[in-house]
C-alpha positions as CSV (number, residue, x, y, z in Angstrom):
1,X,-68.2,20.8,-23.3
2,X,-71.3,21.9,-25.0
3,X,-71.0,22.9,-28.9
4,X,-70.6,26.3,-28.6
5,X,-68.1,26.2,-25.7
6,X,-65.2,28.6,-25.6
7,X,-62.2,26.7,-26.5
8,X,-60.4,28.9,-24.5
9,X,-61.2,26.9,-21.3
10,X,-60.7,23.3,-22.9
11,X,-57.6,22.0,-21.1
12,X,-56.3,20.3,-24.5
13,X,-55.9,24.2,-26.3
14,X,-54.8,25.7,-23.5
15,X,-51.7,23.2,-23.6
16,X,-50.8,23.8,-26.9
17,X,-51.3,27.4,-26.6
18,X,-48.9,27.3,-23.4
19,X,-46.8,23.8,-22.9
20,X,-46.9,22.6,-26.3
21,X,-46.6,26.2,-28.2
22,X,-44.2,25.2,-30.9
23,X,-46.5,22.1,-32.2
24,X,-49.1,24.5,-32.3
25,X,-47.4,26.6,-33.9
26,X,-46.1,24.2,-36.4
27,X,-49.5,23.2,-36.9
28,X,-51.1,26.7,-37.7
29,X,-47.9,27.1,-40.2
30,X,-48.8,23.9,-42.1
31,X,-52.6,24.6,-42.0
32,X,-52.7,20.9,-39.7
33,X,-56.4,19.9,-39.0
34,X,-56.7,20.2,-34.5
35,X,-58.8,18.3,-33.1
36,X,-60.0,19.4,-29.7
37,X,-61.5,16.6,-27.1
38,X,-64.7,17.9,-25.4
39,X,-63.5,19.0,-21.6
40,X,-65.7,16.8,-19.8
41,X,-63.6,13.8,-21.9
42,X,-60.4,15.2,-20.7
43,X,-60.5,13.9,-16.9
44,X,-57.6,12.6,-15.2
45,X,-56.3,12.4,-19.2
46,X,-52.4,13.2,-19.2
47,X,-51.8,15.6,-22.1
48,X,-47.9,14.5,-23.7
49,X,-46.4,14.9,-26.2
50,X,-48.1,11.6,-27.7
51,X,-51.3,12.8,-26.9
52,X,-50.9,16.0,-29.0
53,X,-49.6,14.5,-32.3
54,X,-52.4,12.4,-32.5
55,X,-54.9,15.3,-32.1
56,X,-53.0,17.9,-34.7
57,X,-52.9,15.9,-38.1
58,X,-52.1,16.7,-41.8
59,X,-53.5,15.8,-44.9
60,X,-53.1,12.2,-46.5
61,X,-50.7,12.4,-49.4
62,X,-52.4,9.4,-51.1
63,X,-56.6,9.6,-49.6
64,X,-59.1,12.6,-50.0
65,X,-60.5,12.6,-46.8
66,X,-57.9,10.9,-44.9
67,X,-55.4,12.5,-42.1
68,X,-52.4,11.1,-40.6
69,X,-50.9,12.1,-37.2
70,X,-48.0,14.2,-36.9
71,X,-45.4,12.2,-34.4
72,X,-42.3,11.2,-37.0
73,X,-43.4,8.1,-38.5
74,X,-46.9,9.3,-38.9
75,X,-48.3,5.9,-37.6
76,X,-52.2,7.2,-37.2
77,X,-54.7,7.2,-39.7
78,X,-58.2,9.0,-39.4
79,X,-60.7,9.7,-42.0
80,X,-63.0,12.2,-41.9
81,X,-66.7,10.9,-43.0
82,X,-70.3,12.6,-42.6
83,X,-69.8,14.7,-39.2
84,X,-67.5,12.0,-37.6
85,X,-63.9,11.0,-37.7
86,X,-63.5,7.3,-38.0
87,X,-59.9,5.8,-36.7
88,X,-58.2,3.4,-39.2
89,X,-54.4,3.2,-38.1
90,X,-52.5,2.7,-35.5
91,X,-55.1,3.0,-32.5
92,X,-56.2,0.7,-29.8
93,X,-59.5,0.3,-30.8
94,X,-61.4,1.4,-34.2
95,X,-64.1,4.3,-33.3
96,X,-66.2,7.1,-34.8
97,X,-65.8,9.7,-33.0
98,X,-68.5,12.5,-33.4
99,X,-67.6,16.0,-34.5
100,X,-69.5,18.1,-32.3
101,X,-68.0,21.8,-33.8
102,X,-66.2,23.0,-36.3
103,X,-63.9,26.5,-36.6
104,X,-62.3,28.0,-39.4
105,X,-59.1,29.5,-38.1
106,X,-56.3,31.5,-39.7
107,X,-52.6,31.3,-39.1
108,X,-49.8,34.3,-39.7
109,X,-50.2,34.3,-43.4
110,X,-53.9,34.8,-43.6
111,X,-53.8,30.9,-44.8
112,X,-57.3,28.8,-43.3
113,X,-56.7,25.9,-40.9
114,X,-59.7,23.6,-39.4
115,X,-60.0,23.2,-35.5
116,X,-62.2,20.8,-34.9
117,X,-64.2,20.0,-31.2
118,X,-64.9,16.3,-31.1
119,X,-66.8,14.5,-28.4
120,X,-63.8,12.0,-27.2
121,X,-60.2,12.0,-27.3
122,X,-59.1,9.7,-30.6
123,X,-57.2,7.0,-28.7
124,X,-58.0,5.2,-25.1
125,X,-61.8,5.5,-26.2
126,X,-63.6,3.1,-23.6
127,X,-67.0,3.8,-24.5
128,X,-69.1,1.4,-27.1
129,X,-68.0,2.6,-30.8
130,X,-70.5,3.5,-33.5
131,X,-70.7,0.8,-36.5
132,X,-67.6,1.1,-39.0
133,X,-67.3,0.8,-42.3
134,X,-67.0,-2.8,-44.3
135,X,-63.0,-3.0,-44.1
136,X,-62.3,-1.5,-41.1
137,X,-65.0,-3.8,-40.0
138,X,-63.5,-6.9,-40.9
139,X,-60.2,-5.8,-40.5
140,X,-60.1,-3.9,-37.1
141,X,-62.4,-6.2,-35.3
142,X,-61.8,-9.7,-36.8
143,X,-57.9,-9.4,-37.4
144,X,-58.6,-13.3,-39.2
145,X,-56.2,-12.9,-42.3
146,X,-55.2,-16.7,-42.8
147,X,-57.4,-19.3,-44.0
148,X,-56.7,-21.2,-41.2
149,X,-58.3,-18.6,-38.9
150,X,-61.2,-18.2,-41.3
151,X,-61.9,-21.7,-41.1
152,X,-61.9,-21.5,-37.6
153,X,-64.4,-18.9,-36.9
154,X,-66.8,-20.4,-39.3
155,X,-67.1,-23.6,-37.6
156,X,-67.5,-22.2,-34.9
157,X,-71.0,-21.1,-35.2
158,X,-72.5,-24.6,-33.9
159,X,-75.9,-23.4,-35.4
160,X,-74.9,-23.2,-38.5
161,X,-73.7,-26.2,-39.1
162,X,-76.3,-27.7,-42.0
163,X,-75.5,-24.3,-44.1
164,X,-71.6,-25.5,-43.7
165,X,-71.8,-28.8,-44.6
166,X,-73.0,-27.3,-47.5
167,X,-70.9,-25.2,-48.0
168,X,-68.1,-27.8,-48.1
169,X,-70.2,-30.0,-50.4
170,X,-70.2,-27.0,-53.3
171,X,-66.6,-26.7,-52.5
172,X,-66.0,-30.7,-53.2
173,X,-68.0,-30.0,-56.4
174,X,-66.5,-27.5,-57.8
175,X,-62.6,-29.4,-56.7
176,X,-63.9,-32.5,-58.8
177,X,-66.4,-31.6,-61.1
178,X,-65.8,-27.9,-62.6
179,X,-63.3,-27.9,-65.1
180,X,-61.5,-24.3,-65.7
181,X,-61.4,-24.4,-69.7
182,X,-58.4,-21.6,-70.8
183,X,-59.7,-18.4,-71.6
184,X,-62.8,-19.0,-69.3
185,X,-61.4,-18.4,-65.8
186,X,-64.1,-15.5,-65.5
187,X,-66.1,-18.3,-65.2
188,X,-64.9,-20.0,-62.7
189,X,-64.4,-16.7,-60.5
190,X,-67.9,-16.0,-61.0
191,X,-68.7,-19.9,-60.2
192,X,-66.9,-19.1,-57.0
193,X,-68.2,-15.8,-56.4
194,X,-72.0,-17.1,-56.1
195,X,-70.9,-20.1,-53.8
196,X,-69.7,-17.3,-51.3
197,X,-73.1,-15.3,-51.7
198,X,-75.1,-18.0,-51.3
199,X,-73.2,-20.0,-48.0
200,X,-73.1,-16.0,-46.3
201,X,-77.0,-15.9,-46.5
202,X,-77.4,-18.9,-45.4
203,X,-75.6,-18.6,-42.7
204,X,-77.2,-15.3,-42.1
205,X,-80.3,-17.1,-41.6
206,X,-79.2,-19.5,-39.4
207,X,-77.3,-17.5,-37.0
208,X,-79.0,-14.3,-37.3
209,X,-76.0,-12.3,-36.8
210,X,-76.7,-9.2,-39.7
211,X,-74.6,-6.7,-37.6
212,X,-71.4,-9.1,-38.6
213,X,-72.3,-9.4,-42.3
214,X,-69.2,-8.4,-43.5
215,X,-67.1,-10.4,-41.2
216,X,-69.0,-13.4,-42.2
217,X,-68.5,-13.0,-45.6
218,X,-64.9,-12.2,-45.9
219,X,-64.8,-15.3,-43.7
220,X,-66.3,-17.0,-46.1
221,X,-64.6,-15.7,-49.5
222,X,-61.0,-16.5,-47.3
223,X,-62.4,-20.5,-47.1
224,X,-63.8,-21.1,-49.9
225,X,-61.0,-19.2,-52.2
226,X,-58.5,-21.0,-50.0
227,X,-59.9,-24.2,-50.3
228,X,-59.7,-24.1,-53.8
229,X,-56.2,-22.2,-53.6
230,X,-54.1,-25.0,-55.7
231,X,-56.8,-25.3,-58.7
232,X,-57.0,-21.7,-59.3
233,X,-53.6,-20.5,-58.6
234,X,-52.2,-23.3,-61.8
235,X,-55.3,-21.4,-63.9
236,X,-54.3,-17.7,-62.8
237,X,-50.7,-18.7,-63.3
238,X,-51.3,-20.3,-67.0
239,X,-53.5,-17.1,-68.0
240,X,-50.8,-15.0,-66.6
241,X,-48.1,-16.5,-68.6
242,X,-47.1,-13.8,-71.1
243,X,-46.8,-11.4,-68.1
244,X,-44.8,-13.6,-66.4
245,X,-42.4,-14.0,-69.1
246,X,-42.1,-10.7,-70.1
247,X,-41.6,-9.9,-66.1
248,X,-38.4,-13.1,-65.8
249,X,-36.9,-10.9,-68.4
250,X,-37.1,-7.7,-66.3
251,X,-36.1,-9.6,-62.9
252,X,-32.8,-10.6,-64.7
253,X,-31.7,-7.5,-66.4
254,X,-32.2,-6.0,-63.4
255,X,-30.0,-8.0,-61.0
256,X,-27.3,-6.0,-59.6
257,X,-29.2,-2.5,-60.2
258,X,-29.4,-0.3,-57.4
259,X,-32.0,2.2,-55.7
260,X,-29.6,5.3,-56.7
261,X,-29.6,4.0,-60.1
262,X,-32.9,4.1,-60.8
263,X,-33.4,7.3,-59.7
264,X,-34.4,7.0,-56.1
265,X,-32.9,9.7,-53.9
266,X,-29.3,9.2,-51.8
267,X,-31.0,9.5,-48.8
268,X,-33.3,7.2,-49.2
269,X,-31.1,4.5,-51.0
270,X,-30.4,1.3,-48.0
271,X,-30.3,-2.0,-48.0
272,X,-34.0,-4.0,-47.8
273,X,-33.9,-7.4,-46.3
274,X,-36.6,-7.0,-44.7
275,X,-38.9,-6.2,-47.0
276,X,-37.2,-8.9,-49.6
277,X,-38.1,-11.6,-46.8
278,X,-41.3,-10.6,-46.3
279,X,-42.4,-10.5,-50.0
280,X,-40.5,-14.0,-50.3
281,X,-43.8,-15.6,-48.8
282,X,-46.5,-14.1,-51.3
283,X,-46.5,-17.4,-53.5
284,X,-46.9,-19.3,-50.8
285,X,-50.0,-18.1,-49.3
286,X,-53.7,-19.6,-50.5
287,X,-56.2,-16.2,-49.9
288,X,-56.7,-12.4,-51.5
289,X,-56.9,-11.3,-47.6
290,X,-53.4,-13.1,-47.0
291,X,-51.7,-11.8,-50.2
292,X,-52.9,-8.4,-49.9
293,X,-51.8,-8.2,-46.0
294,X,-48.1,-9.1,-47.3
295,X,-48.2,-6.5,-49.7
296,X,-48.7,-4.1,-47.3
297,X,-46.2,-5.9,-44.4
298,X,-44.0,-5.1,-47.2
299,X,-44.4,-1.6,-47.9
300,X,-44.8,-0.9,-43.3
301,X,-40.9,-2.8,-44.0
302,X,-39.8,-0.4,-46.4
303,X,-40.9,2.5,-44.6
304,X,-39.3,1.4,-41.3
305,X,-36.0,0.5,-43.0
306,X,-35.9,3.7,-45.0
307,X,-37.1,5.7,-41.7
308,X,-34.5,3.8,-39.2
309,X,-31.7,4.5,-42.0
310,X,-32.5,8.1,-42.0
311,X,-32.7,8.5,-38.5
312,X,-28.7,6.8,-38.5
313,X,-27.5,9.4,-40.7
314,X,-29.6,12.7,-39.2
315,X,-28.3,15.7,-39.2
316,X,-27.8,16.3,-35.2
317,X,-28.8,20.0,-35.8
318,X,-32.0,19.1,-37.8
319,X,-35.1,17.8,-36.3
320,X,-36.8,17.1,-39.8
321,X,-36.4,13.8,-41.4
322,X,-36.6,13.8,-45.4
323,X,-40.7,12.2,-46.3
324,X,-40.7,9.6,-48.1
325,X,-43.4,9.5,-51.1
326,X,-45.0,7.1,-53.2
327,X,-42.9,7.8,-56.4
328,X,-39.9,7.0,-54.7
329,X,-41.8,4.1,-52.9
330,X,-42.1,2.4,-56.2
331,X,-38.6,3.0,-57.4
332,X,-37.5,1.7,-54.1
333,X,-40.1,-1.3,-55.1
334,X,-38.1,-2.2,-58.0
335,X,-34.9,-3.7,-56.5
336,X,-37.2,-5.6,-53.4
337,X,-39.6,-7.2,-56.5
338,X,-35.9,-8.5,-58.1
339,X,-34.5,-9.9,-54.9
340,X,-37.2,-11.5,-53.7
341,X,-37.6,-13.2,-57.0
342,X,-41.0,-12.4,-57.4
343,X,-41.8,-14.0,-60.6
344,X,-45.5,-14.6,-60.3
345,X,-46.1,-11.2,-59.3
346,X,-48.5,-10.8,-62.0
347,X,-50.5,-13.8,-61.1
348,X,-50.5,-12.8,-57.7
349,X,-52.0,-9.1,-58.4
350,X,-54.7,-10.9,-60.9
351,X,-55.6,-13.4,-57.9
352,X,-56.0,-10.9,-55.1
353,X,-58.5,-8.2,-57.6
354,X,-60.6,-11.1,-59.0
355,X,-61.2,-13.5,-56.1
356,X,-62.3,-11.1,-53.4
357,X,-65.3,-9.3,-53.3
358,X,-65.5,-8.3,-49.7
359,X,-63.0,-5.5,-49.3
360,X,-63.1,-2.0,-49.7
361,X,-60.3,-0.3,-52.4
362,X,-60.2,2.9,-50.2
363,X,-58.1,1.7,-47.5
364,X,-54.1,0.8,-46.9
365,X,-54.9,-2.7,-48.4
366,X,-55.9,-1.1,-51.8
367,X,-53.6,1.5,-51.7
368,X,-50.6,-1.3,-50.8
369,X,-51.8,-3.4,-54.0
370,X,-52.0,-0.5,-56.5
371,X,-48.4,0.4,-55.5
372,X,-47.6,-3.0,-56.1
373,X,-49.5,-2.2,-59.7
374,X,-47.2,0.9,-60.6
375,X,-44.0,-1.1,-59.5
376,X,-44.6,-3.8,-61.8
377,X,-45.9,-1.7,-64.7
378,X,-43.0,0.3,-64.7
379,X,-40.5,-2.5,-64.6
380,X,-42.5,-4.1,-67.3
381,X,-42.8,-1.1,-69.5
382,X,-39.2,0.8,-69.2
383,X,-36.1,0.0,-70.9
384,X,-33.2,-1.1,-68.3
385,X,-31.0,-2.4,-70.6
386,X,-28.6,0.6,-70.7
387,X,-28.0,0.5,-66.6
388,X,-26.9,-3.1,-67.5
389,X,-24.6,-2.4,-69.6
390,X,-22.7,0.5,-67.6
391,X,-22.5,-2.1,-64.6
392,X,-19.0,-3.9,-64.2
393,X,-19.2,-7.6,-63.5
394,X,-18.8,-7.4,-59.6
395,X,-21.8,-5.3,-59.5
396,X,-23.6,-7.5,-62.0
397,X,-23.3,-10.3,-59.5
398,X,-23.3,-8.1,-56.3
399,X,-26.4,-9.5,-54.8
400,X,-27.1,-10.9,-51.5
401,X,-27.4,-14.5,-51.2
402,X,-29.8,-15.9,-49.4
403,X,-28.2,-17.0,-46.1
404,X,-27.1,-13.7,-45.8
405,X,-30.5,-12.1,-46.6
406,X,-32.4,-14.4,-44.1
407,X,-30.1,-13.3,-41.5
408,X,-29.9,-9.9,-41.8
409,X,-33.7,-9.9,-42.4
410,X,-34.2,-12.0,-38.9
411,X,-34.1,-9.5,-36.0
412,X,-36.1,-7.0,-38.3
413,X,-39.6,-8.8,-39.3
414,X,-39.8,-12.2,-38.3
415,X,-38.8,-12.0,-34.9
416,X,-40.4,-15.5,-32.9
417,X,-43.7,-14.7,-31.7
418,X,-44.6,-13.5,-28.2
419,X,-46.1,-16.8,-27.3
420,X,-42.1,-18.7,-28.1
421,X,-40.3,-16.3,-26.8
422,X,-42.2,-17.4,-23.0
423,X,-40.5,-19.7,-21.1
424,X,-37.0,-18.7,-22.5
425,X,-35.3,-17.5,-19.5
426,X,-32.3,-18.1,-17.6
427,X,-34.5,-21.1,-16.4
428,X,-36.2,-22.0,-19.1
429,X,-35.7,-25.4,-20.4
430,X,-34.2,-25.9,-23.6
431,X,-35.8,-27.2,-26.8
432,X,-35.4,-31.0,-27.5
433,X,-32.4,-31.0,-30.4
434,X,-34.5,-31.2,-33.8
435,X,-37.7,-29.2,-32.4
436,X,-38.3,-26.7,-35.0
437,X,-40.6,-23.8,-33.7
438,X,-43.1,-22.3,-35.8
439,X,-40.7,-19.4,-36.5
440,X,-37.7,-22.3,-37.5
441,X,-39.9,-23.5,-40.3
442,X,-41.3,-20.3,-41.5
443,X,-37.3,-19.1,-42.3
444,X,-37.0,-22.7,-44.0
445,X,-40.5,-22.2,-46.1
446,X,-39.2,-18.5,-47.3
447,X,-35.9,-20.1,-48.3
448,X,-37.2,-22.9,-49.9
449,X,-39.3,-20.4,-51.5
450,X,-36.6,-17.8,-52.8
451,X,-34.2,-20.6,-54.0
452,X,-36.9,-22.2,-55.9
453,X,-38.0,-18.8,-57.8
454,X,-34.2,-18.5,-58.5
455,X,-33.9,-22.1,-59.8
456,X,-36.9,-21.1,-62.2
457,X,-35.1,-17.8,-63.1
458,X,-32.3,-19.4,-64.1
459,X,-33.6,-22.1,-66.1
460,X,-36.7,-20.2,-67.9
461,X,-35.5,-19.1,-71.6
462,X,-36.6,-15.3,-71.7
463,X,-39.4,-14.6,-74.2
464,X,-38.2,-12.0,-77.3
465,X,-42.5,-10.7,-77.5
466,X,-44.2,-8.4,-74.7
467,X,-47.4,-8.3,-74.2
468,X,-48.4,-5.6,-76.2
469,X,-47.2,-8.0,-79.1
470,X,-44.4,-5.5,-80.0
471,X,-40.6,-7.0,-79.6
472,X,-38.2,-5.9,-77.2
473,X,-36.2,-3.8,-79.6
474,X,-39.3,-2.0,-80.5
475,X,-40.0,-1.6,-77.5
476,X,-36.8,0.1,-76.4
477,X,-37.0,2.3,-80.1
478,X,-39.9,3.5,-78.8
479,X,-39.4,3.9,-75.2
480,X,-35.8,5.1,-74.6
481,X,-34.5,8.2,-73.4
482,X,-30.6,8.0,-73.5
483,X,-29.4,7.3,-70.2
484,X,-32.5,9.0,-68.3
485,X,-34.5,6.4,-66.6
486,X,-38.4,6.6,-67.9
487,X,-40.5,9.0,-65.3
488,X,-42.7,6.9,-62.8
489,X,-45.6,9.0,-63.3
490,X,-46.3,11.0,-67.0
491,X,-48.4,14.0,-65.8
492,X,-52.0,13.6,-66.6
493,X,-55.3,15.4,-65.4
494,X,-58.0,13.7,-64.1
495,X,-61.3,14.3,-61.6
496,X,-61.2,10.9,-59.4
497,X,-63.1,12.1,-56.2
498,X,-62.2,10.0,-53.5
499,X,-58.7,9.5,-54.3
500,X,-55.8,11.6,-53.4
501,X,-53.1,12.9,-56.2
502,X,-51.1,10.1,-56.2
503,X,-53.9,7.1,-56.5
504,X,-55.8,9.3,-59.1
505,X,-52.5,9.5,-61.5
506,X,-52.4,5.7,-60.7
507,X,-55.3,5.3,-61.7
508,X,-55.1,7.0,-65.1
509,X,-51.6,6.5,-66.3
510,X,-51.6,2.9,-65.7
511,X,-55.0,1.8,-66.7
512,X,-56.2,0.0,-63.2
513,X,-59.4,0.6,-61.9
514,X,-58.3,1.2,-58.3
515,X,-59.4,-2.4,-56.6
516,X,-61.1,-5.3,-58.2
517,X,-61.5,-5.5,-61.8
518,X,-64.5,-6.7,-63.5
């Protein structure tokens, strides 16, 4: 369809003026962005259901320039960027997709809506995408979070061997040689930082591969920072050791306190294994790249444990579910970050902004770690300690063990991979007795993991000072509110182009530059 095509003959708004009249509908209510697939694209296409909630979208509540699709869970991102839209989420392949018109319609109440004409359909795209931008770059195409595969596709450039043995030697050097003096750990980030500039140029030069600079360089960041993972992350943990302290004394005044309690709406209030197993494994894992990608496995957890509870208990006359939103994604943060026993969290949040320089803030990474941010601030900073003392005993120690969590949390996110569950048939032969698949000793390593933390709970004394020097009573003089809990989010102007209302408020109210800090 050329640009100025009458959209009355596209096949795609003809169905939603016809088979699909209520979506439309819906969508012209809402003032939902359409985005209408050139006719020649639309060949032998079937238009569902499916195919229209990906084309009608609404506005991101956390990214200016972002739209997610409209099906229930909302499991499309798109982001609309000089004349194209660029798939982030939940598609088969990342694309820019061109923008070839663009209409300013008007619904019922005389309230604008965009319709826009794009060249292709947004998902099933077969033809050769335009270049992407640096995360969506390294991680749509790559999909290499561990080290391990990291390490793998950098040795796998044969040609550059001579800039990789190298590589390793500064990496030996630095293990040996550099000693990280307290109160100097910029140092040795930026010591790190220029041994990942300087081995992705020069395997840049070797390989000549420009159009895979960022792959090659998060690549690189993930081995080197891995490498290096157990030198560091005692250094982090030792600067972060205030925090820490401050943080055990939150985790255990805490225990026992509920979703509803803190303020987190009935409906959303359910049980979280999931999302406690899955954070369970942050300590354990050496790279930013890895840490960030568990922050946000963690938040997908809560959301699809929050969505299948609500779909449970739906109304069978209503079609709407109740949205869940980032305030009371942080509440519902508080009592995951307590039973996972995340003591290091602060170490962990330092780790992933200052040892990656590769990744974009703007994305569901950033956005995962500066909920991750709010969470901890506001257990850190409000007062707790008269939920505590309404609780009764039972409730007090009304927490799942860790059995119990492991197995309610198995058939949810650590289901075996698809490569053990082949061969496991009527037929199939049985394991050997004592084989322990990969999947076996990931449950052991998480409960290793969480009894540990609560063997170090247990045993550290709890520090009387926060980090803002004052003590906790002066803390609680000047921070209580009777029996209110402390509001997640003070209201607060600010102009932060790029960010939608909720990262900008982040942003101000807690004092984070949204991604790395310098």
């Amino acid at each position: 369809m050329a640009d100025g095509d009458d959209l009355d003959f596209n096949p795609f708004f003809q169905a939603l003026q016809t088979t699909f009249k209520q979506q439309y509908s819906l969508a012209r209510h809402k003032c939902h962005m359409v985005c209408v697939p050139a006719t020649d694209t639309l060949q032998g296409r079937a238009i569902n259901q499916r195919f229209v909630e990906t084309h009608i979208l609404r506005p991101s509540p956390f990214f200016q320039g972002q739209y997610i699709s409209t099906d229930k869970d909302g499991i499309k991102t798109i982001a609309v960027e000089e004349g194209n839209i660029v798939t982030l989420e939940g598609f088969d392949e990342q694309a820019e997709v061109r923008i070839l018109s663009e209409e300013l319609a008007y619904n019922e109440d005389y309230k604008p809506y965009k319709i826009l004409v794009i060249e292709r359909p947004l998902d099933g795209i077969t033809q050769a995408s335009a270049p992407r931008s640096r995360s969506q770059s390294i991680l749509g195409e790559s999909q290499r979070i561990t080290y391990q595969e990291n390490q793998q596709y950098l040795f796998s450039f044969s040609e550059c061997r001579k800039a990789l043995v190298r590589l390793d030697r500064n990496i030996t050097e630095f293990q040996n040689n550099y000693m990280i003096v307290t109160g100097y750990l910029d140092h040795a980030v930026q010591k790190l930082q220029g041994i990942c500039q300087q081995a992705t140029e020069d395997i840049l030069k070797l390989c000549k591969r420009e159009r895979q600079i960022d792959i090659i360089a998060q690549a690189v960041e993930s081995y080197v920072v891995g490498s290096v993972h157990t030198k560091m992350w005692q250094a982090v943990c030792q600067q972060c050791k205030k925090e820490e302290s401050l943080l055990q004394k939150k985790l255990e005044e805490l225990r026992g306190v509920t979703g509803e309690q803190l303020g987190v709406k009935q409906a959303f209030c359910c049980p979280l294994p999931g999302a406690v197993v899955e954070l369970a494994t942050l300590d354990g894992l050496k790279t930013p790249l890895e840490k960030l990608s568990c922050l946000k496995r963690t938040l997908d957890s809560v959301n699809e444990e929050v969505n299948s509870h609500l779909r449970e208990n739906q109304d069978p006359t209503s079609d709407d579910l109740p949205c869940l939103v980032s305030d009371d994604l942080i509440l519902l943060l508080v009592p995951v970050l307590v039973q996972a026993r995340c003591l290091h969290l602060p170490s962990n949040i330092f780790y992933i902004e200052n040892l990656q320089w590769s990744l974009s803030s703007k994305d569901d990474l950033g956005f995962s770690l500066v909920t991750f941010q709010a969470s901890m601030e506001y257990m850190m900073s409000a007062d707790f300690s008269h939920l505590r003392a309404t609780m009764s005993p039972t409730q007090k120690n009304n927490e799942i063990s860790i059995p119990e969590l492991m197995q309610a949390a198995q058939h949810m996110t650590l289901q075996p991979s698809p490569g053990e569950r082949v061969g496991r048939g009527a037929g199939a032969e049985a394991d050997p007795p004592g084989k322990m698949t990969s999947f076996d000793k990931r449950l052991e390593s998480i409960t290793r993991m969480m009894e540990r933390s609560s063997q170090e709970l247990a045993a550290a004394p709890m520090p009387l000072k926060s980090i803002t020097g004052e003590t906790g009573d002066q803390q609680r003089q000047g921070g209580s509110r009777g029996e209110q809990v402390p509001d997640v989010i003070p209201v607060r102007k600010a102009d932060n182009s790029g960010l939608g209302d909720f990262l900008s408020s982040l942003q101000d109210d807690f004092g984070y530059s949204y991604g790395k800090q310098t």
